[in-house]
Backbone bond lengths (Angstrom), bond angles and torsions (degrees), N, CA, C in turn:
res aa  C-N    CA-C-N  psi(-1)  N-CA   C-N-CA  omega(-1)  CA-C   N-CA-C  phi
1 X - - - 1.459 - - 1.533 108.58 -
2 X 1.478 117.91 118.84 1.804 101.16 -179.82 1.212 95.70 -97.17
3 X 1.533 87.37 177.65 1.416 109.28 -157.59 1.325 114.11 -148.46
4 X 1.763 91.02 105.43 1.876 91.23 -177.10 1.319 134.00 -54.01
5 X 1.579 107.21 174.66 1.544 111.00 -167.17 1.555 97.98 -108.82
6 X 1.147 116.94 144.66 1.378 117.05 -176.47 1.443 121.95 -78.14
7 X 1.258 118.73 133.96 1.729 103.73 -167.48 1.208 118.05 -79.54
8 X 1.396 121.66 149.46 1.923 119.41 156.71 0.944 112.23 -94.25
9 X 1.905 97.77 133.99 1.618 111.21 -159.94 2.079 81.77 -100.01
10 X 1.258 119.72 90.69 1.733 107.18 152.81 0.933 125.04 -24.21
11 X 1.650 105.86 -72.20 1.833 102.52 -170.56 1.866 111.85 -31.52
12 X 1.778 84.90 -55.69 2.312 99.34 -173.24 1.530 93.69 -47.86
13 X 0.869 137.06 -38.55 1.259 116.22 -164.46 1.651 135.43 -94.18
14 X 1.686 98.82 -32.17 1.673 119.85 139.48 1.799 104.37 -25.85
15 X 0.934 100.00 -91.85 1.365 134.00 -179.21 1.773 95.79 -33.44
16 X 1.236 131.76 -84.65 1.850 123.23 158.68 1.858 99.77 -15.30
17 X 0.841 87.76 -59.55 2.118 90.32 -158.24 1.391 94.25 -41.88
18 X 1.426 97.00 -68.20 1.621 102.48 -157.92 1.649 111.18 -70.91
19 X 1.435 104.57 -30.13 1.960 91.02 164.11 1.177 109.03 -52.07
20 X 1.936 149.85 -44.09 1.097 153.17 168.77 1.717 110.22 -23.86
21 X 0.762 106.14 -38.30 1.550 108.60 -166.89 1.697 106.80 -105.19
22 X 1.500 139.82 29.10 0.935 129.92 -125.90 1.615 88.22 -144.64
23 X 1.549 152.39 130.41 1.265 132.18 -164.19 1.340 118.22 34.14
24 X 1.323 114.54 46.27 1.542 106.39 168.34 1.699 114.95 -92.07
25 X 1.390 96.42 141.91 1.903 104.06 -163.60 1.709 88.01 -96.94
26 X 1.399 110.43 112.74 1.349 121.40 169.50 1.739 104.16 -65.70
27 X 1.292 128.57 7.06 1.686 100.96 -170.47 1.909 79.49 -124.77
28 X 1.227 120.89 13.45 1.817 113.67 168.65 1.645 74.20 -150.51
29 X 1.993 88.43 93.55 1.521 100.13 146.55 1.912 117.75 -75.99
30 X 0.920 123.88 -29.53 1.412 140.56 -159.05 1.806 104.55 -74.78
31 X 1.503 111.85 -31.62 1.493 106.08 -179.37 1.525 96.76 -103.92
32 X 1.351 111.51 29.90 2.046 90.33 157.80 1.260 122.46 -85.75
33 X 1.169 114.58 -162.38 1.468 106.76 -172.74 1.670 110.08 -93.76
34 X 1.302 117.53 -146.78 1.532 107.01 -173.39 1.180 106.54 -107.12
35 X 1.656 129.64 -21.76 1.609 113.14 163.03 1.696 119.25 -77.18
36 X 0.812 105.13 -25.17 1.689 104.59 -171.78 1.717 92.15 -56.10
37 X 1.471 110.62 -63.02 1.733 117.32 -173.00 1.030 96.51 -39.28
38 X 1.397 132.16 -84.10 1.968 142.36 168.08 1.536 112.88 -3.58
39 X 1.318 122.54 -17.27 1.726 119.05 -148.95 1.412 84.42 -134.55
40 X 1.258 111.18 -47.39 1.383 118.47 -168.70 1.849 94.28 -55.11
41 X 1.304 102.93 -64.36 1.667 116.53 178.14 1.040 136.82 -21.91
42 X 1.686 81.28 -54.96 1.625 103.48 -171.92 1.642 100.57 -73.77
43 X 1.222 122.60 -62.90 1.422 125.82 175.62 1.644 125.63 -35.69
44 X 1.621 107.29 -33.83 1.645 111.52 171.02 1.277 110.41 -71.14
45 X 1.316 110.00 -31.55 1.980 124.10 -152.70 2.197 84.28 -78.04
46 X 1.337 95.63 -43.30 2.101 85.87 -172.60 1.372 102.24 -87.65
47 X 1.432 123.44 -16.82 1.835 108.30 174.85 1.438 100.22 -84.46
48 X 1.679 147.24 -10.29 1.172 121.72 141.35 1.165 139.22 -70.58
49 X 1.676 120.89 -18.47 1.139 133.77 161.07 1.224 124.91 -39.17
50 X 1.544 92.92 -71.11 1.769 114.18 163.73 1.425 123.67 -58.03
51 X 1.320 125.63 -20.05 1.520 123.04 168.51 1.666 110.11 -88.45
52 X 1.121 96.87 -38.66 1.816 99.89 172.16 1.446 127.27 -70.11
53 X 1.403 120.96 -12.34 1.283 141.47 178.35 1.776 100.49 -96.39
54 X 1.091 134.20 -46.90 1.047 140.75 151.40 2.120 122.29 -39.85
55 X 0.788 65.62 -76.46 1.999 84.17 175.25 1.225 130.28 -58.57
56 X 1.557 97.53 -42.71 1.588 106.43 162.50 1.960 129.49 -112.79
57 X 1.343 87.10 -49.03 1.230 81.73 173.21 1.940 139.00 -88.56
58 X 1.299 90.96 4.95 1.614 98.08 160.02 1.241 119.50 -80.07
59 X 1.217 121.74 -19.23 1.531 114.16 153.85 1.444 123.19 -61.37
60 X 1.035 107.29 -63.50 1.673 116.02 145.51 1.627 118.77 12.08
61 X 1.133 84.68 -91.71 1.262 119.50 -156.26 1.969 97.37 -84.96
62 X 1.083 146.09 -1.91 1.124 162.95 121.76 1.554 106.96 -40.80
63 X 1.386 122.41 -72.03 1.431 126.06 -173.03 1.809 104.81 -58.79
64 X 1.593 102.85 -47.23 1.843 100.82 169.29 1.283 112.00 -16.68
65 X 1.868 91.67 -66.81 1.887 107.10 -144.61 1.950 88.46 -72.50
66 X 0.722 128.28 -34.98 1.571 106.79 164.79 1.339 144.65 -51.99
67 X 1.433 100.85 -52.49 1.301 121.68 151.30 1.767 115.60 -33.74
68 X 1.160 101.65 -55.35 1.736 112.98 175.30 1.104 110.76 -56.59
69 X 1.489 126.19 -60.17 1.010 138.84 153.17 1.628 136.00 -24.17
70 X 1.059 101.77 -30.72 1.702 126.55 177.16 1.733 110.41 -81.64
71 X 1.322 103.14 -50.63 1.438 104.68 167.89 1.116 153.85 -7.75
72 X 1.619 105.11 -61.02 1.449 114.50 171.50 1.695 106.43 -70.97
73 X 1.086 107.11 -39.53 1.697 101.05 -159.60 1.670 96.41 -82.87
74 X 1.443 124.54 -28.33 1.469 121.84 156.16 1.746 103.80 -54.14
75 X 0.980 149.07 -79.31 1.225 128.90 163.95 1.040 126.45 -8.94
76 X 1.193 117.31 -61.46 1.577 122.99 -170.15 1.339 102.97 -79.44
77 X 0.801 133.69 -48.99 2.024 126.74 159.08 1.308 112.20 -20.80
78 X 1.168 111.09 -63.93 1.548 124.67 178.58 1.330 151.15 -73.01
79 X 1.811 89.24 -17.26 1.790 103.14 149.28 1.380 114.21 -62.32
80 X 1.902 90.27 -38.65 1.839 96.78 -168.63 1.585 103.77 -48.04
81 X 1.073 118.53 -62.72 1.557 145.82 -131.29 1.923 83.12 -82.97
82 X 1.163 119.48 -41.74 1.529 130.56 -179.06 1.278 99.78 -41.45
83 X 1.577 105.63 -53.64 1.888 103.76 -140.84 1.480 88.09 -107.85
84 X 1.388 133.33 3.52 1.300 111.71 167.20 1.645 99.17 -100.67
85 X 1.125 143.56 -18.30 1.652 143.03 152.11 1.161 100.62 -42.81
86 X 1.510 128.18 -90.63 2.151 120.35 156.35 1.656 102.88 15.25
87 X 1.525 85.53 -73.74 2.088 86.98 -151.27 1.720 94.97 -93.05
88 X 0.814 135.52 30.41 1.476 140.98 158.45 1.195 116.30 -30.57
89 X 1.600 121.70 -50.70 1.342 119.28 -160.29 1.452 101.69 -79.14
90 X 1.010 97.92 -47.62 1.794 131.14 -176.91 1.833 105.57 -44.83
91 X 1.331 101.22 -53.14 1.462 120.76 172.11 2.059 103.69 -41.36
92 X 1.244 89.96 -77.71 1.829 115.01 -162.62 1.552 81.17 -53.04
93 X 1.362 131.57 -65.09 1.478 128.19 -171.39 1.505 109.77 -31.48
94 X 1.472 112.91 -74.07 1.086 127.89 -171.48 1.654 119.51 -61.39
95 X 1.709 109.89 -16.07 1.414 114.72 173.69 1.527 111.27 -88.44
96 X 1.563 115.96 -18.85 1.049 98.67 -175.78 2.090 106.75 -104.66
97 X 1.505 105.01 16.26 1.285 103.44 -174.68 1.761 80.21 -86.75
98 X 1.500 132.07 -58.47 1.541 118.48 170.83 1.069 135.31 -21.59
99 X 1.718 112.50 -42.20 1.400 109.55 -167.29 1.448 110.79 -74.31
100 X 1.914 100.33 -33.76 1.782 102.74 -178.32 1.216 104.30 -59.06
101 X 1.219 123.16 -60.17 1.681 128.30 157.39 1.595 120.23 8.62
102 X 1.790 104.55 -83.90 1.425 109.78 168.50 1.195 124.22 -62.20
103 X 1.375 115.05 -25.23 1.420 114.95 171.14 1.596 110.23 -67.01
104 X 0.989 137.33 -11.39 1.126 108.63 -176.02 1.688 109.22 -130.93
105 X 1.589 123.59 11.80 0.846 99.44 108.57 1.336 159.08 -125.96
106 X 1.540 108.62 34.04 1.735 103.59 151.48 1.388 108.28 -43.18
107 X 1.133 115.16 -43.79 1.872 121.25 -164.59 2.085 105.14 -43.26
108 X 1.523 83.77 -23.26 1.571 78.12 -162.00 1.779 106.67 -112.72
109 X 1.144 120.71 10.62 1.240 123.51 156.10 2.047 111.82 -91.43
110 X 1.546 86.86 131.64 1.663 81.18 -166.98 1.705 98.38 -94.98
111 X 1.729 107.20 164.78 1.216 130.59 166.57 1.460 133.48 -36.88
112 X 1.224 140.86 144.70 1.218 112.31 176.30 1.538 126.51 -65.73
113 X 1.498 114.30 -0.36 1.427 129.06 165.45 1.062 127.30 -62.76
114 X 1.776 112.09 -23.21 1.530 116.25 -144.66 1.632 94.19 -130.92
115 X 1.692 97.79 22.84 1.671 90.51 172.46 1.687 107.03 -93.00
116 X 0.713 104.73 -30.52 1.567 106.23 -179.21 1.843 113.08 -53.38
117 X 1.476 106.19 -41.84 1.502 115.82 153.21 1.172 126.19 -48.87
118 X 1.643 102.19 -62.59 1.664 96.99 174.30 1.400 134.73 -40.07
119 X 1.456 101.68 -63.57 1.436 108.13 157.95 1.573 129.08 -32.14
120 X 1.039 122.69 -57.40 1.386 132.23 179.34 1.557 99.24 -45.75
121 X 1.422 114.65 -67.72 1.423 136.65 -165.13 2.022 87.15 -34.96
122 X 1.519 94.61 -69.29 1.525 91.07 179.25 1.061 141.07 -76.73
123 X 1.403 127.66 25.94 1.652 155.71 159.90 1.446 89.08 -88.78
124 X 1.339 120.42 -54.54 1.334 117.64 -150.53 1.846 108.58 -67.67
125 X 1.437 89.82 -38.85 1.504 121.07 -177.13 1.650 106.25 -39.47
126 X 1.127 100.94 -57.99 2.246 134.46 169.84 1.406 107.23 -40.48
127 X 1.719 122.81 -84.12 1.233 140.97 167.22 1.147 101.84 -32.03
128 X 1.267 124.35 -95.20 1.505 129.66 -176.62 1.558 114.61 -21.60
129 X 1.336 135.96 -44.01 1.407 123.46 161.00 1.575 112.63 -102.03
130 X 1.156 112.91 43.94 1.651 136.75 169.53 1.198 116.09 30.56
131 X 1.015 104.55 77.31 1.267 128.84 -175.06 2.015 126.12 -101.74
132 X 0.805 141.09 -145.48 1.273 132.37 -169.89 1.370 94.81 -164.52
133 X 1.137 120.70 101.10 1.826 136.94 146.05 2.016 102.74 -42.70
134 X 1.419 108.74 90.45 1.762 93.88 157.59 1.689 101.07 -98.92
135 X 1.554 124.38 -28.12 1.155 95.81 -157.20 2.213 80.27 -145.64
136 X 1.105 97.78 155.01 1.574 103.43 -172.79 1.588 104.93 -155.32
137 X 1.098 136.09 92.55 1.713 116.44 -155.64 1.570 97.71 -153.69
138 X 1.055 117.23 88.31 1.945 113.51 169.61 1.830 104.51 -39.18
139 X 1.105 103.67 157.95 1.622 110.62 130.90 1.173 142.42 -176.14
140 X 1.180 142.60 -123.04 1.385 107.79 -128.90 1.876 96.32 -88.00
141 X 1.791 114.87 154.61 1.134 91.24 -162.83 2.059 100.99 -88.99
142 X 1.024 115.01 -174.40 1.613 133.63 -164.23 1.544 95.11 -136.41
143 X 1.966 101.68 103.66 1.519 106.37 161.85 1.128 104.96 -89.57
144 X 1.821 94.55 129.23 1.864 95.78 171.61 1.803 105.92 -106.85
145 X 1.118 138.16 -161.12 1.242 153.72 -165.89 1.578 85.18 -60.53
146 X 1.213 120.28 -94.00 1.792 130.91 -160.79 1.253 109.75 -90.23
147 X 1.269 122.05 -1.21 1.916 120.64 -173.08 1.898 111.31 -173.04
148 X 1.540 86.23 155.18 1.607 97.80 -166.81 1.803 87.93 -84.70
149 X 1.259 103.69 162.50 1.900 117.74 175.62 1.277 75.00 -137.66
150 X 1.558 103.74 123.91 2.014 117.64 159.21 1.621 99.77 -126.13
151 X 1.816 114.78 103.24 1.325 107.36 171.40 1.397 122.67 -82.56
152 X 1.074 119.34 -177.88 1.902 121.54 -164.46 1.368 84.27 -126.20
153 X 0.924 106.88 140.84 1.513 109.39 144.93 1.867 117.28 -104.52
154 X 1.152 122.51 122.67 1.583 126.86 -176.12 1.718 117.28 -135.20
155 X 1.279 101.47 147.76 1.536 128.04 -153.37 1.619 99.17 -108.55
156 X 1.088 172.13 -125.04 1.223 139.25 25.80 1.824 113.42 -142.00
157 X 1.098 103.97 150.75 1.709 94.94 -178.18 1.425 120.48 -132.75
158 X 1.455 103.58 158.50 1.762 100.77 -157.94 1.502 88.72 172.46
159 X 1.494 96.65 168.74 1.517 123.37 165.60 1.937 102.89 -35.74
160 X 1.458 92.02 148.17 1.616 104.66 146.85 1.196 147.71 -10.76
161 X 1.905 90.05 -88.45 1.580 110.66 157.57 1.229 128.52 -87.87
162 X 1.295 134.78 23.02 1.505 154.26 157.55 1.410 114.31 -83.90
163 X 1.385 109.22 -60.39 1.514 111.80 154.77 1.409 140.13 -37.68
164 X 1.231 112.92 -64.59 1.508 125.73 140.92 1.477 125.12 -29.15
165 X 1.456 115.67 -69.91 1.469 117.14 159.30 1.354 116.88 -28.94
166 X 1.544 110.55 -73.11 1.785 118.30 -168.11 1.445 98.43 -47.46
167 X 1.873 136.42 -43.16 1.193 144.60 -145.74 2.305 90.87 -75.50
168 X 1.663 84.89 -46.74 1.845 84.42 170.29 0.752 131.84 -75.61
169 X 1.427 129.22 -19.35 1.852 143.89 161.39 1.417 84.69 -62.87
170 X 1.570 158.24 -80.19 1.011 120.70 -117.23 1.675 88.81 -97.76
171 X 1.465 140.40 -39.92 1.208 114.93 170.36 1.543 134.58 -45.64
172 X 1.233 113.30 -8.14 1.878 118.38 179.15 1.481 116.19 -107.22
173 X 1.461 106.60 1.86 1.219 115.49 161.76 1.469 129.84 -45.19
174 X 1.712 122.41 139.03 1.247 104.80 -148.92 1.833 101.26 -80.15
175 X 1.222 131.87 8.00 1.381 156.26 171.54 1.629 111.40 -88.11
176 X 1.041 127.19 161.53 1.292 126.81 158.32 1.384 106.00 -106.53
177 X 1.836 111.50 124.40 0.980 142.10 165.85 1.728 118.62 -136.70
178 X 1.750 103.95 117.49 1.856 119.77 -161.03 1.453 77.35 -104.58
179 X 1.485 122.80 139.68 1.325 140.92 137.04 1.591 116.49 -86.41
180 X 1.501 104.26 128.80 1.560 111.35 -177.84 1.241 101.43 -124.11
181 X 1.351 106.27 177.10 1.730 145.43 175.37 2.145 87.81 27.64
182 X 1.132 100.82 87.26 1.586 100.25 -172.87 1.455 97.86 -113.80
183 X 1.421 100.15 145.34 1.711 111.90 -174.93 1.377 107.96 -146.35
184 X 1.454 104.72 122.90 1.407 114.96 173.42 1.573 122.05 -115.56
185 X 1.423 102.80 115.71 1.427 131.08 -162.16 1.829 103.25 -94.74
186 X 1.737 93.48 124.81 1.507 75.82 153.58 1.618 128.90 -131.93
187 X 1.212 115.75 -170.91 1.436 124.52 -161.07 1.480 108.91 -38.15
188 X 1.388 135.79 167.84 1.829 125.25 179.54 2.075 76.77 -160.62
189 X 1.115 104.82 179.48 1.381 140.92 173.89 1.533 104.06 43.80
190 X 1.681 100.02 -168.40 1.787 91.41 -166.83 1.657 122.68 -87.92
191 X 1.037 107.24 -5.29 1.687 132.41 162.67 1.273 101.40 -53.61
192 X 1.516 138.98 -74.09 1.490 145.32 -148.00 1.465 85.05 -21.58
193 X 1.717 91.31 131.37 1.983 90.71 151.72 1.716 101.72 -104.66
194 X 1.177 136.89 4.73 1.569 134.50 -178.10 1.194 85.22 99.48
195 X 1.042 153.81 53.21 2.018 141.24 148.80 1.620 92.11 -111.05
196 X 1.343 92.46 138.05 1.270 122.69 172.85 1.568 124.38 -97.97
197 X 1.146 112.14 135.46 1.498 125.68 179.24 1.408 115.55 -89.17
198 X 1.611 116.23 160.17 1.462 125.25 -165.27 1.523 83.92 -161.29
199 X 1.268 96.66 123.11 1.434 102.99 156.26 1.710 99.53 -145.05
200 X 1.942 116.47 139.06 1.006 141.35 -175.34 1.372 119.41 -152.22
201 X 1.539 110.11 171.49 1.451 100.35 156.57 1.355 121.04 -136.08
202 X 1.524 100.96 128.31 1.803 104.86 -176.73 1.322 120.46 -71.67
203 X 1.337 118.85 135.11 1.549 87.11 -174.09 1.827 93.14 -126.77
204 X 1.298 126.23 156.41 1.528 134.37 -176.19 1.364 113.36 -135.67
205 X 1.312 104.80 128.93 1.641 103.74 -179.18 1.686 110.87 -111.83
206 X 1.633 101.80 155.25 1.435 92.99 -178.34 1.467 88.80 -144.45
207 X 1.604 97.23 -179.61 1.736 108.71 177.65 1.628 111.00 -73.17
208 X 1.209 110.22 164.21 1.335 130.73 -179.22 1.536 97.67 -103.98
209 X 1.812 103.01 111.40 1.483 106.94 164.60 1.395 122.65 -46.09
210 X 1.209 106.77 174.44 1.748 108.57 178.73 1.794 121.69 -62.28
211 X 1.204 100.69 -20.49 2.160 115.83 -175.75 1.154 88.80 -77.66
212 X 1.673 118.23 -60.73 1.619 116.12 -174.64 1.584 122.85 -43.78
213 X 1.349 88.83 -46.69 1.609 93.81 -179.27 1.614 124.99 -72.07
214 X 1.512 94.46 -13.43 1.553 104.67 171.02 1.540 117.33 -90.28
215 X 1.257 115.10 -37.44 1.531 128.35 157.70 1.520 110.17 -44.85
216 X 1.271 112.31 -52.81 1.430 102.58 -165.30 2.112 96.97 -84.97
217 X 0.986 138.66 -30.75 1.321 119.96 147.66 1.185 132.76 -51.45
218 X 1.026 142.32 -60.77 1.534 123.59 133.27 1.493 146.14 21.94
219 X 1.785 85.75 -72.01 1.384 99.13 -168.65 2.284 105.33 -59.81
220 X 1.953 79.63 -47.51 1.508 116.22 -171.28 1.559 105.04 -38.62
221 X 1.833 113.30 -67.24 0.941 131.86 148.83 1.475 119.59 -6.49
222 X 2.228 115.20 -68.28 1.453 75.73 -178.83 1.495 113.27 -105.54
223 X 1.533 127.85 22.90 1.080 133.20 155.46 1.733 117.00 -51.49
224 X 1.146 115.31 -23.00 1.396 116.03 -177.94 1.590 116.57 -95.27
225 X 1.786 104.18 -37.14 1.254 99.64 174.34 1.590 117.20 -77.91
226 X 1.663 123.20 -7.19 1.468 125.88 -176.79 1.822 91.69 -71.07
227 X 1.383 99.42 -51.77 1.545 100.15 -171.68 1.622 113.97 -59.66
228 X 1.446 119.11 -6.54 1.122 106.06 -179.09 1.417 115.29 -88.85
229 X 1.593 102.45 -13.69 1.650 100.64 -175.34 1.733 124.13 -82.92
C-alpha cells in the first residue's frame, strides 16, 4: 500500500516567518521568537564585521599596499647588492689599486716646510736654462678641503726653447707643480734683442698641517650647524 508524502504548504510558512517578527517588544529581546533572534544575530555578527574591518583592519591593509609597493625597488636593491657581492673580490682589488694610487701621489705634494724648497727648485728650474727672473711673487695661499693651492705668479724671458724647456723642468718636478693661464709675448720696439717673454702662473699644492686640518673641521662643523637653523 504506498504511502504519500506530506506536502509543504510555502505560502503557511512565509506567512509563520513573517508573523515571527510581528509585535515584537524591543525592551524583552529574549522572549522573541526564533527567527527574529537569527536576523537579529546575523545583522550584529556583520555590523561588527564591518566596523572591525573598518577600525582595524584598514590600517592594515593600508600598510600592505605599501609594503607592495616597496617591492620592486626592494628588488632592485638586491640585484644591486647581489652583483656587487659577485664582484667583491674585483671591488677590494680595484679599491686597493686607488689607494696605492693616492698614496703615491700624496708622496709628491710637499709639506708646509718644504715650500720654501719648492720654490727655489723652480727659480732654479728658470736660471738653469738662463733665463731672466722679471717677475717671481707667491700669493696668497687657498685652503681647500684636503690641501693648500699656493699660486706664483711668474714673469720670465729667454730664448724659445729655454722657455719651453723651463715649462718641462717644472712639470717633472719631483712635487706637483700645474702652470696656468700662460702667455707668450714677443719682442715690440727698437730695443727688442729677440728674447721672448712668458708670463704665467705656477701653482703648487701641499698638505694641510694638523691646526689646518682642525680649522677646516671646525669651520665645516659650523657651516652645517648655521644651515641647520
Amino acid at each position: 500500500m504506498a504511502t504519500s508524502m506530506p506536502k509543504f504548504d510555502l505560502n503557511a510558512w512565509f506567512a509563520d516567518f513573517a508573523s515571527q517578527f510581528q509585535n515584537l517588544n524591543p525592551k524583552e529581546p529574549g522572549q522573541w521568537p526564533l527567527a527574529p533572534k537569527l536576523a537579529t544575530g546575523l545583522v550584529v555578527m556583520l555590523a561588527v564585521v564591518v566596523a572591525g574591518y573598518f577600525v582595524l583592519l584598514s590600517d592594515e591593509q593600508a600598510g600592505l599596499e605599501a609594503e607592495r609597493n616597496r617591492e620592486p625597488q626592494l628588488r632592485q636593491d638586491y640585484t644591486a647588492k647581489l652583483a656587487q657581492a659577485v664582484n667583491l673580490p674585483e671591488l677590494l682589488k680595484q679599491k686597493s689599486q686607488v689607494e696605492e694610487y693616492v698614496t703615491q701621489l700624496e708622496k709628491q705634494l710637499p709639506g708646509k716646510a718644504e715650500i720654501d724648497s719648492l720654490l727655489s727648485d723652480i727659480s732654479s728650474a728658470g736660471v738653469g736654462r738662463g733665463l731672466q727672473f722679471e717677475l717671481f711673487r707667491p700669493g696668497q695661499v687657498l685652503i681647500k678641503d684636503y690641501y693648500a693651492e699656493l699660486p706664483i705668479a711668474v714673469k720670465v724671458s729667454g730664448r724659445y726653447h729655454d722657455i719651453g724647456s723651463f715649462a718641462a723642468d717644472v712639470s717633472n718636478l719631483s712635487r706637483i707643480v700645474t702652470l696656468h693661464n700662460l702667455i707668450v709675448l714677443t719682442p715690440t720696439g727698437r730695443d727688442a734683442t729677440g728674447a721672448l717673454s712668458m708670463e704665467a702662473t705656477a701653482r703648487t699644492y701641499r698638505y694641510l698641517d694638523p691646526s689646518e686640518v682642525a680649522e677646516q673641521k671646525k669651520a665645516a662643523a659650523a657651516s652645517k650647524a648655521g644651515g641647520r637653523k
